[in-house]
N, C-alpha and C positions, 0 to 999 in steps of 0.2 A: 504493500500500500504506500511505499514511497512518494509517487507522482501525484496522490488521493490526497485531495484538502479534507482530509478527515476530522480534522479538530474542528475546523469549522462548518462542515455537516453535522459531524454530531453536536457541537456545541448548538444549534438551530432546535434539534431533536429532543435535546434538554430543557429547554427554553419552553417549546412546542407543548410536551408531555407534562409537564411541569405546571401550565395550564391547565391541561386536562384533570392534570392531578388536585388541580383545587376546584376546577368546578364540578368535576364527575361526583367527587363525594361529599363537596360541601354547600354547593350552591341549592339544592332542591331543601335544607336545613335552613341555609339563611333565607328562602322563600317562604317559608316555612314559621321563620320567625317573625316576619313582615303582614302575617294573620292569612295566607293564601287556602285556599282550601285546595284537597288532590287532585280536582282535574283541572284548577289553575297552573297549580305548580305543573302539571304535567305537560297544557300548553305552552308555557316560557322554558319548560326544560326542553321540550320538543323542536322549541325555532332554530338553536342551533343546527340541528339534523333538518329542517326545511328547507333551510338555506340550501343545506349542501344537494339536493334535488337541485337546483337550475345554478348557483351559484358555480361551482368547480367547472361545469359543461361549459358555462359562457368564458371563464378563464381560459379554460384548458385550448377553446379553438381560438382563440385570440394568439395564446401563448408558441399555438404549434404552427400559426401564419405569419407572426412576427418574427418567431427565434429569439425572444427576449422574455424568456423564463424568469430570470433572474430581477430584472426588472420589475413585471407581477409581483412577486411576490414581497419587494419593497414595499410598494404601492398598499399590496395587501396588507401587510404586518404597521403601517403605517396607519390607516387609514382604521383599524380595526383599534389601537390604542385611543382614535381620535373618538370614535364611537363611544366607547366602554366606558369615557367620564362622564357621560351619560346618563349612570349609575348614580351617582354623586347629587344629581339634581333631584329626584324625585324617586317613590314608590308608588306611588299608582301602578296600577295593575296596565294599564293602558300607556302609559309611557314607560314600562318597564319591557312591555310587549314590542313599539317600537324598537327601542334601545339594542332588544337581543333580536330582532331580525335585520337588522342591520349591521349587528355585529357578526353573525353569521354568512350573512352574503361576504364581509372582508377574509373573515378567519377561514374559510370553506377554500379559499384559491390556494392557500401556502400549500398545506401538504401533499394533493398530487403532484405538485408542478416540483415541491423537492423531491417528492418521490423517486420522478420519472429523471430530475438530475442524476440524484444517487445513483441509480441502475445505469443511467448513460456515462460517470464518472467510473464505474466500477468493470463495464465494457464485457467480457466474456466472467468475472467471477462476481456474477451476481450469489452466488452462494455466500460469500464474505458480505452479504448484507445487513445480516444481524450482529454484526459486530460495530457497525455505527446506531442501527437502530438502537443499540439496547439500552444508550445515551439518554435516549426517550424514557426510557423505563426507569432510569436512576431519577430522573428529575422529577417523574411520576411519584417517585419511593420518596424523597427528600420532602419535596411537598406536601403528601399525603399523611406522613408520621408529621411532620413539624406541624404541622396546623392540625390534627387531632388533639397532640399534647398544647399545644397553642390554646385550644377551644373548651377543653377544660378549665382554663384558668381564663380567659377573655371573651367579652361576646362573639357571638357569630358574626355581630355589626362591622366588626374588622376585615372578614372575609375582603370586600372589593378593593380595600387597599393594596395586598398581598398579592388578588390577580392582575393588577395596575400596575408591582414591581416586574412581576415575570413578563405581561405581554410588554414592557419596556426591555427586557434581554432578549426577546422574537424579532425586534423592529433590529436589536443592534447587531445578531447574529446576519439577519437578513441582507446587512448592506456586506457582511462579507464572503456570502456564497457565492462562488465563480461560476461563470456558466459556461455548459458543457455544452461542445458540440455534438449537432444531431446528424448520424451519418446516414447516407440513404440507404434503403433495405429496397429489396424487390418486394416488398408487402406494399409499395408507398403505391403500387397501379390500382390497388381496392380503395374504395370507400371505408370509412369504419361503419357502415352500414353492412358493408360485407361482411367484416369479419365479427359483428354482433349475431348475425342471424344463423351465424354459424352452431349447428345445435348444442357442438363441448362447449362453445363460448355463451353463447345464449343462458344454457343452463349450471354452469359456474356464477353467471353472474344473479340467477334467482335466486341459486342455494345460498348468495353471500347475503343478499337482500334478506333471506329469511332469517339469516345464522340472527344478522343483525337488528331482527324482530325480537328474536330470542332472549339478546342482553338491553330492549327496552325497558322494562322493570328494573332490570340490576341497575343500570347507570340513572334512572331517575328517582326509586324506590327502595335502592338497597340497604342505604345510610341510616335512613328514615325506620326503616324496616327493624335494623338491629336494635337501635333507640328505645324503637319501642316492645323488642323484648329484654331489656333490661341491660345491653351491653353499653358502655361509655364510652366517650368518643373517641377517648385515647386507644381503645380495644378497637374500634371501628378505623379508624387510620390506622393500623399495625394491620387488620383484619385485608385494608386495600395493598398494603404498603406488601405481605405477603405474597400474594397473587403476581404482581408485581417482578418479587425478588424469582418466583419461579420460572415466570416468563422470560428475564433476562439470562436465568442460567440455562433454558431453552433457546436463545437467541446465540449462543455462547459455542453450543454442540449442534447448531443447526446446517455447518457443511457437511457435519460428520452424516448426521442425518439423511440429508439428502443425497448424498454417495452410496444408501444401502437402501434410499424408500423413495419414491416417486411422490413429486408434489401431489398428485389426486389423491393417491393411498393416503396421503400424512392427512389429507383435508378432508377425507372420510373419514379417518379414525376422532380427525379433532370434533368433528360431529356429531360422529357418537356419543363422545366424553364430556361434549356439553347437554346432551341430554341427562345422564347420570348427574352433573352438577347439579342442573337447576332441579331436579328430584330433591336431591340433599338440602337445596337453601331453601324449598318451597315444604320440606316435612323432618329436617331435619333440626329449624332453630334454635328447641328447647336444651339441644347436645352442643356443649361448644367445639367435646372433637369434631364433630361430623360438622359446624360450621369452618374449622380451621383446615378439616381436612377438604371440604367442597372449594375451599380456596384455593390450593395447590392444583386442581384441576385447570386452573386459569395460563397457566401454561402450555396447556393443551387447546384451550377454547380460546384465548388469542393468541398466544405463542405462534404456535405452529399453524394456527390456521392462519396468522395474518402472513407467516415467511412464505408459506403455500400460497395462499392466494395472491402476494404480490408477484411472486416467481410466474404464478399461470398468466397472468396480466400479462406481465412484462412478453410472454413467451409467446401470449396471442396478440398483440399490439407492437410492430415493430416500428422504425424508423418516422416516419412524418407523425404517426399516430401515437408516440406514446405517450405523451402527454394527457391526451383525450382520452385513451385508454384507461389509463392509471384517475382523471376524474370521473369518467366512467362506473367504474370500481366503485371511490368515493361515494357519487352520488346518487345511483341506484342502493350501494347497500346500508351506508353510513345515513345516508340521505333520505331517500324511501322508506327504508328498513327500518332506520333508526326512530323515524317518525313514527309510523304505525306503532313501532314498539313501543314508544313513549307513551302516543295519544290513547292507544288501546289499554296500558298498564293503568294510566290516568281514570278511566272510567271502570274497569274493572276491578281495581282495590278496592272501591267501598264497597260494590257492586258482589262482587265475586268474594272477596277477602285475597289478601296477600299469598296465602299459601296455593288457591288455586290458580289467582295470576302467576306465579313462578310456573305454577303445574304447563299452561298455556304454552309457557315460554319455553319449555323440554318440546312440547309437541311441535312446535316450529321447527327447534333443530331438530326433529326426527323425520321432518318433510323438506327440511334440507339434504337431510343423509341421502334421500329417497329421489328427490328430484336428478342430485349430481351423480347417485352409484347408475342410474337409469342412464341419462343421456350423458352424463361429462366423460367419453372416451376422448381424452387430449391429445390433439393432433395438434402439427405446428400449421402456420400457413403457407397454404400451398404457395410452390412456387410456380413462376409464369411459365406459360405455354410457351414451347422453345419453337422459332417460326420455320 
């Protein structure tokens, strides 16, 4: 990795996750604290993932006709801090609502467009991709433990501060990502109409959409969830910060991995194994093993499934397309997926109770299993007709 701006990808990835890592498990709390009732909180936890439906799409074909990727994503990391003090001025539930889809359409362009850098930086060893992504996962961890122990001893009212420092290290990482050139591929004579309609491609991209139905409860409900069976928040940040530490030691062995298992094999199994998770956290909460132990699963249910599904992207999406590709990805499953899974968990907690909405959330990934063992037989793309 000599020629590889590694420090400064993964420093972006730290910054990036780091985010995640404070609103994944504290923002639907601090809405929480602001008097919202669950399917409020479920719509404002929801718009970030709205966004990412049209948001990433409109970046991504901009990004792959200009060749100024790097650019984008200033622009975005920029423009999304501008948003976010937003926060600052009011709680209304209606100006709150503004705030975060607006915040969403900026924050939704960074991570394909680095995505699709990283794999164009890293050229044939996109297998060494988790060894910057897991950058992301450390800044997840640090985040996530520090403002648990944090939120024990200060209100949750601090929370917007905290993500005001991190998206200010996203804008500063951002100005020193270099941009990589995009070589041309013989994929570049198809549409990406072509190669979506393609049935491995097609349905890799359902099963991701559904995976990501799946963890709508957990990233909107899960916090909240443990709360209120009697865990404290310092246990509920160690409980994220875990999952986490698994994932990055999965990120760690993941060429090994893929030198003995095929990305579809790995992305089945990790579909299985988040069906058995969400079992565990939807009947399992009253056992704290069987909470700690459904956590280590989380290496498997993003671990491996994201190293998989980026490698398949990357594999079906070559040359003009990756970019579009890789939001693609984003915004069907993160996007789509992630909304349903929100707005749906939102009305079925009170509706349903938490333990069967988790229940819900196994039966998705079980028709994810189902959709990709069916049609995702992974071919590459075809090459042109020789005249």
């Amino acid at each position: 990795m000599s020629k590889l701006p590694y420090w400064r990808l993964s420093g972006f990835y730290f910054f990036y996750f780091a985010f995640v890592g404070a609103m994944a498990p504290f923002w639907g709390l601090y809405l929480q604290s602001l008097a919202f009732n669950a399917f409020q909180i479920g719509v404002l936890m929801s718009l970030l993932q709205v966004m990412r439906i049209f948001a990433p799409n409109i970046w991504g074909h901009i990004a792959d006709r200009t060749g100024r990727r790097t650019t984008i994503v200033q622009i975005a990391a920029l423009g999304s801090v501008l948003v976010f003090a937003g926060v600052f001025a009011s709680n209304h539930f209606w100006w709150l609502f503004v705030v975060m889809a607006a915040l969403g359409f900026f924050w939704s362009a960074s991570l394909p467009l680095v995505e699709a850098m990283t794999l164009t930086h890293l050229g044939e060893r996109t297998d060494t991709y988790g060894r910057i992504r897991l950058w992301g996962s450390v800044g997840f961890i640090l985040m996530v433990v520090g403002l648990g122990y944090a939120f024990d001893h200060v209100a949750i009212s601090w929370l917007p501060w905290a993500v005001l420092a991190v998206m200010l290290g996203i804008v500063a990482f951002a100005r020193m990502i270099p941009e990589a050139e995009i070589l041309p591929h013989h994929a570049d004579q198809y549409s990406v109409w072509d190669v979506v309609k393609r049935p491995e491609v097609a349905s890799l991209l359902a099963a991701c959409l559904l995976m990501s139905v799946t963890h709508g409860p957990y990233y909107t409900f899960y916090s909240i969830y443990l709360v209120d069976h009697g865990y404290d928040k310092s246990t509920v940040g160690w409980l994220w910060a875990l999952g986490v530490i698994c994932e990055i030691g999965i990120f760690l062995v993941v060429p090994r991995i893929f030198a003995q298992v095929t990305p579809r094999r790995l992305i089945l199994a990790s579909f299985a194994l988040a069906v058995l998770r969400f079992l565990l956290i939807a009947w399992g909460v009253e056992s704290a093993w069987l909470v700690w132990g459904a956590q280590t699963l989380h290496a498997f249910t993003f671990g491996t499934y994201h190293a998989a599904a980026v490698a398949l992207i990357h594999q079906h999406f070559r040359g003009r397309h990756q970019a579009r590709g890789q939001a693609l990805y984003t915004s069907l499953s993160y996007g789509v997926g992630g909304t349903i899974g929100g707005l749906a968990s939102g009305l079925t907690w009170d509706s349903l109770g938490s333990a069967w909405t988790f229940t819900l959330a196994a039966v998705s990934a079980a028709l994810a299993w189902a959709v990709y063992a069916v049609w995702g037989q992974t071919k590459s793309v075809p090459a042109p007709a020789k005249l």
